[in-house]
C-alpha positions as CSV (number, residue, x, y, z in Angstrom):
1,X,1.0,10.4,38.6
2,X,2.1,10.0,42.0
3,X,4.7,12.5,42.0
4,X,2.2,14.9,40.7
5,X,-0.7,14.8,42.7
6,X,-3.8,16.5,41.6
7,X,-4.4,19.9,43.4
8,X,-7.8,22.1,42.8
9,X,-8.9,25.6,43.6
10,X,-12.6,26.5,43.5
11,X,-13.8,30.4,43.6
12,X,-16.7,32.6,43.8
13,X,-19.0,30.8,41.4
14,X,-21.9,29.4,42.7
15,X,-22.0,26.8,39.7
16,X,-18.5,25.0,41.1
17,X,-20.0,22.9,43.5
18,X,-23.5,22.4,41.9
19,X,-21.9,21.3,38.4
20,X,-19.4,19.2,40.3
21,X,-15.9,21.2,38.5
22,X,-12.9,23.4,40.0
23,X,-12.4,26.6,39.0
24,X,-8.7,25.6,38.1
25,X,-6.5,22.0,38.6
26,X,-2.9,21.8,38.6
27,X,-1.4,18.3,37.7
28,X,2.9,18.5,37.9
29,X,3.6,21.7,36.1
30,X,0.4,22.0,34.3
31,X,-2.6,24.6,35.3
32,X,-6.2,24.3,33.7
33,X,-8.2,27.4,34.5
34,X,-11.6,26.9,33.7
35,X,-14.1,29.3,32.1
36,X,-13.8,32.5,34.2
37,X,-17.1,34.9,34.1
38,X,-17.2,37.9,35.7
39,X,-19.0,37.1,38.9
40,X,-17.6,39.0,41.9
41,X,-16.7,37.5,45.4
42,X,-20.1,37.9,46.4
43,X,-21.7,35.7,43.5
44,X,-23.1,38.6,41.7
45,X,-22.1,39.4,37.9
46,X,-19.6,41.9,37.3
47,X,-21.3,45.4,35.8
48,X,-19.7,47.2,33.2
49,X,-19.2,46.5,29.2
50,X,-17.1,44.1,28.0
51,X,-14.0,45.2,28.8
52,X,-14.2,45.8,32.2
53,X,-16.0,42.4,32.6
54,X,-12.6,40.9,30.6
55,X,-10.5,42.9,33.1
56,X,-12.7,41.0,36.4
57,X,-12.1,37.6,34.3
58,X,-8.9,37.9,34.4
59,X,-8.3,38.7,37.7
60,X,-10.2,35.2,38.9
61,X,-7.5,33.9,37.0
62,X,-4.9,35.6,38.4
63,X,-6.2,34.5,41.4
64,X,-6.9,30.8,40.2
65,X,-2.9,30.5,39.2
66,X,-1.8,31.8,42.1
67,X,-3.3,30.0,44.7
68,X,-1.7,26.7,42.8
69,X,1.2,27.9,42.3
70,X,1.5,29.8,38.6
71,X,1.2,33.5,37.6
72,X,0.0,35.0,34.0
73,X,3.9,34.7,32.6
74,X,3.0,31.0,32.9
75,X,0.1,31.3,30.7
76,X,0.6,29.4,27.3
77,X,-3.0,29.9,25.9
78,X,-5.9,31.4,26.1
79,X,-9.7,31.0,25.3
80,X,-12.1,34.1,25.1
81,X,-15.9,33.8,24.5
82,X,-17.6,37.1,23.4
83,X,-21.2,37.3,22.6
84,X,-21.3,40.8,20.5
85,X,-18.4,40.9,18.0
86,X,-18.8,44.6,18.5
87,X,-16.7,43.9,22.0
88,X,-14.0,42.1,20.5
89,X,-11.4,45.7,20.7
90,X,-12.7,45.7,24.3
91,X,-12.0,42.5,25.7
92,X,-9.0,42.0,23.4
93,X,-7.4,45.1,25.2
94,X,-8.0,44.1,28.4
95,X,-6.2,40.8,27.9
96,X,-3.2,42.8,26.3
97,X,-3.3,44.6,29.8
98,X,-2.5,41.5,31.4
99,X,-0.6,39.4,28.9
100,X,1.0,41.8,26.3
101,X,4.7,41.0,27.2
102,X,3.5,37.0,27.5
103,X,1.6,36.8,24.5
104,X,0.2,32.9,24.8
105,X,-1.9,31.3,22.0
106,X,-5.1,33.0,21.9
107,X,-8.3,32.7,20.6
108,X,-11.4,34.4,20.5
109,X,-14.8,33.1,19.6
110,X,-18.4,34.9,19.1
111,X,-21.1,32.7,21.0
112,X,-24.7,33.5,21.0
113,X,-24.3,33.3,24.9
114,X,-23.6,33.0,28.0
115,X,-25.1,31.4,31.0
116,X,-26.3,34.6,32.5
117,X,-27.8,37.3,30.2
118,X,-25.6,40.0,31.6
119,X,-22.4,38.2,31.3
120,X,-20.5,39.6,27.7
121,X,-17.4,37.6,28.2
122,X,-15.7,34.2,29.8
123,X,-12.0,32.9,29.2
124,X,-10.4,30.2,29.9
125,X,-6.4,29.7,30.4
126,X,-3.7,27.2,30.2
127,X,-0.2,27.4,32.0
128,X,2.7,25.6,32.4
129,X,5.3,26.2,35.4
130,X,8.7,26.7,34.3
131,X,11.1,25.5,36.6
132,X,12.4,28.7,38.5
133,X,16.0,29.4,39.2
C-alpha cells in the first residue's frame, strides 16, 4: 500500500464531515465514489424530477473522479437508488447521457427513501484508471 497512498475528495454535502466519510477515495488505480444526491454547491437539494436530479448526481461525480484523477470512461459500475419506480425511464436516461458509449455494470434499485424527502435519486460509481498512453 505504500505505492498507493490513499487520496480523498469531499464535496458539497454537509453530511461528509458530520458522518465522518469522503465523497470519493482513490487507492492505486481504483476510485470509490460514494452515494451522490443532488445537493448543489450551496448545500441545498437539487429541484426538478428525477431526471434532472440524476443529471446533478452525476455531475458530483464527474467532479469527484476528476479531482482524483479519473473521468466517466473510467467508470466500471454503477449504483442508482430511486424511490418511485415511475422515475426509473427518467434517471435511466440521464445516466445514458453520461455513460451510453461506456456502458459500466449498472444497477438500479427502488428504496422507500432517501435522507431528505425531496431527494428522488442517489448513485454511487466505481472506476478503475487505465494506464494512459
Amino acid at each position: 500500500m505504500a505505492d498507493s497512498p490513499r487520496r480523498t475528495h469531499s464535496s458539497a454535502s454537509p453530511f461528509e464531515p458530520v458522518y465522518g466519510y469522503s465523497r470519493a477515495v482513490r487507492v492505486g488505480d481504483r476510485i470509490d465514489v460514494a452515494g451522490c444526491a443532488p445537493i448543489e454547491p450551496d448545500g441545498s437539494s437539487t429541484a426538478g424530477d428525477a431526471g434532472v436530479q440524476a443529471s446533478r448526481c452525476l455531475t458530483i461525480i464527474g467532479e469527484a473522479l476528476a479531482a482524483l484523477g479519473g473521468a466517466p470512461a473510467d467508470v466500471v459500475r454503477t449504483r442508482m437508488f430511486i424511490t418511485d419506480p415511475a422515475d426509473a425511464d427518467l434517471v435511466g436516461r440521464a445516466h445514458g447521457a453520461v455513460f451510453g458509449a461506456i456502458r459500466p455494470a449498472a444497477t438500479m434499485v427502488v428504496v422507500s427513501a432517501l435522507l431528505r424527502p425531496e431527494w428522488k435519486v442517489e448513485i454511487e460509481a466505481e472506476a478503475i484508471i487505465e494506464k494512459r498512453a
